[in-house]
C-alpha positions as CSV (number, residue, x, y, z in Angstrom):
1,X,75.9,-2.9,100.6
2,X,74.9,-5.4,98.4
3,X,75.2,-9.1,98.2
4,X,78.4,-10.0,95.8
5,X,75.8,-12.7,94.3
6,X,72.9,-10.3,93.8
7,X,75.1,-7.5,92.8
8,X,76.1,-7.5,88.8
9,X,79.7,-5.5,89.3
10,X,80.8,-8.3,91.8
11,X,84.1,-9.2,91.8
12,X,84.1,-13.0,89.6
13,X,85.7,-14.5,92.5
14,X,83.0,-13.7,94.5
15,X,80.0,-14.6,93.2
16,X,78.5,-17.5,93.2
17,X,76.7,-19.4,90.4
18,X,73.3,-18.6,90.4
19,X,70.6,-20.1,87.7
20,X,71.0,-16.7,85.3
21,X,74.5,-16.7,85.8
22,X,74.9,-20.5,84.8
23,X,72.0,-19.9,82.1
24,X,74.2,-17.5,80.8
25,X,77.4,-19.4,80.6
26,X,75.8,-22.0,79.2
27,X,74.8,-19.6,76.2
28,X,78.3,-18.5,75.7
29,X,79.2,-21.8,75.7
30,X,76.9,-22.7,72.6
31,X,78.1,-19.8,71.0
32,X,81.7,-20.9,71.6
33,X,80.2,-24.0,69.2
34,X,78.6,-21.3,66.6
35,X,81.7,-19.8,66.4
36,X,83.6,-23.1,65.7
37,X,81.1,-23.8,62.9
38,X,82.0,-20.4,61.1
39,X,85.5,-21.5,61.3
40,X,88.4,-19.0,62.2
41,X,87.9,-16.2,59.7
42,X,84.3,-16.0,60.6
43,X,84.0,-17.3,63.9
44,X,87.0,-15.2,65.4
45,X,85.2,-11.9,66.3
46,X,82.7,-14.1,68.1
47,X,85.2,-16.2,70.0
48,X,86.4,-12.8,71.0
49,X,83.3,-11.9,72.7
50,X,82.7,-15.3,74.5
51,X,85.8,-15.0,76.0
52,X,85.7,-11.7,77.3
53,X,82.1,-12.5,78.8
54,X,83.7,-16.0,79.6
55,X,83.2,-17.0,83.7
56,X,82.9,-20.5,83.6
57,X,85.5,-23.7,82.5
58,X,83.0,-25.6,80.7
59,X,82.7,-22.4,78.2
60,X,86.6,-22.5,78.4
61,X,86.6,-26.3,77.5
62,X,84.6,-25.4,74.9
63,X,87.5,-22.9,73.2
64,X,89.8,-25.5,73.5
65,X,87.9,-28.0,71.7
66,X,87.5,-24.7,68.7
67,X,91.1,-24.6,69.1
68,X,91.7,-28.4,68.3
69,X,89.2,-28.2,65.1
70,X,90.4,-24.9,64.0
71,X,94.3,-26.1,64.4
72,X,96.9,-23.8,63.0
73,X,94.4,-20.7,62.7
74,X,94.0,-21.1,66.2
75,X,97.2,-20.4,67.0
76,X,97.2,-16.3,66.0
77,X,93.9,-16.2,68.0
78,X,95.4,-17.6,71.6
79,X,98.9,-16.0,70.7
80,X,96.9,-12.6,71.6
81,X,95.2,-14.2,74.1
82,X,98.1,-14.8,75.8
83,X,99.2,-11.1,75.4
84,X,95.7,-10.0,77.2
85,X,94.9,-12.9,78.9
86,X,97.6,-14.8,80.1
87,X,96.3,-17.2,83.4
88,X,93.1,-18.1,81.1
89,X,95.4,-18.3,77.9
90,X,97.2,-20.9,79.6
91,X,94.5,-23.2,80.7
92,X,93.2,-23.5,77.6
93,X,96.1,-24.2,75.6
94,X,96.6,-27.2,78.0
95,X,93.1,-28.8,77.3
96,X,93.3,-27.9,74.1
97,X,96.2,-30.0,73.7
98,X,94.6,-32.6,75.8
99,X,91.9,-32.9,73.6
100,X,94.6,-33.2,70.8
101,X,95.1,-29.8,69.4
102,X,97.9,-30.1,66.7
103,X,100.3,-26.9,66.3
104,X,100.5,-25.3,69.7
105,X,104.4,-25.8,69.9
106,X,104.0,-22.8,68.1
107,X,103.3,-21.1,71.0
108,X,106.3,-22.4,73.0
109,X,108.5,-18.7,72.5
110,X,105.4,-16.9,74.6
111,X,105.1,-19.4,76.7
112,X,108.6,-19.4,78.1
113,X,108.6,-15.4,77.8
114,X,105.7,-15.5,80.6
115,X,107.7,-18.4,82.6
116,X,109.5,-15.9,83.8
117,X,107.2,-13.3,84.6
118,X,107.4,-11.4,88.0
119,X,104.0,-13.1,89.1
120,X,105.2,-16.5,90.4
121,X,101.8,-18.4,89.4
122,X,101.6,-17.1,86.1
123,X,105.5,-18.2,85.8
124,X,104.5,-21.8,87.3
125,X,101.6,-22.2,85.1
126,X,103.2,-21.3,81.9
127,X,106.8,-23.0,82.8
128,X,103.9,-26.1,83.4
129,X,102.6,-25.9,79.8
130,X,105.9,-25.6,78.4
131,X,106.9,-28.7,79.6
132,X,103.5,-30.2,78.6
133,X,103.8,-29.0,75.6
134,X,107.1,-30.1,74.9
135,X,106.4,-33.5,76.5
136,X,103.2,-34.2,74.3
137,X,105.1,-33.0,71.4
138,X,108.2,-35.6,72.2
139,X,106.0,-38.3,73.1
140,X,105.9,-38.2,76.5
């Protein structure tokens, strides 16, 4: 049987990040930039394919600083995210508003929809960005 690292069908959570792996991420991560230079009519097919190939939070940091330039068009883009996606989804919607993405109160309805899913992390995480959402959005 082969290693988990040296073995491409690994499981994510097992492998560990090796210099192609992290070479690659790191590539994804400046396309996660290209696609932010196309802006979101462009740039959204590409964003799709850096975050399905997406492994790695720095490339995720990156999509939530798109999201913050991109602002309202963002917001279709993670809205099916969250439909696909929705542990990922979350985490970025919460650094993207740290980073001061404007608009993603918008997603507050989908949010609260997965609060209470069956899976009691995904209902924690996404109760969590409700109520950072809703706290940044107050002021708080």
């Amino acid at each position: 049987m082969a290693d988990p690292v040296d073995d491409p069908a690994a499981e994510d959570s097992e492998r560990r990040p090796g210099e192609a792996w992290l070479a690659h991420q790191e590539r994804l991560a400046h396309l996660a930039s290209a696609a932010q230079g196309l802006g979101p009519e462009r740039g959204a097919e590409l964003l799709r394919r850096v975050w399905a190939a997406a492994e790695y939070r720095d490339v995720f940091w990156r999509i939530a600083k798109l999201v913050v330039t991109w602002g309202a068009d963002s917001v279709a883009f993670l809205r099916a995210r969250l439909a696909e996606d929705p542990s990922r989804t979350i985490g970025v919607v919460v650094q993207a508003k740290s980073y001061g993405a404007e608009g993603l109160d918008a997603l507050l309805p989908d949010l609260r929809a997965l609060a209470s899913d069956p899976d009691p992390e995904l209902a924690d995480a996404a109760a969590d960005a409700c109520e950072w959402l809703d706290g940044s959005r107050d002021g708080g």
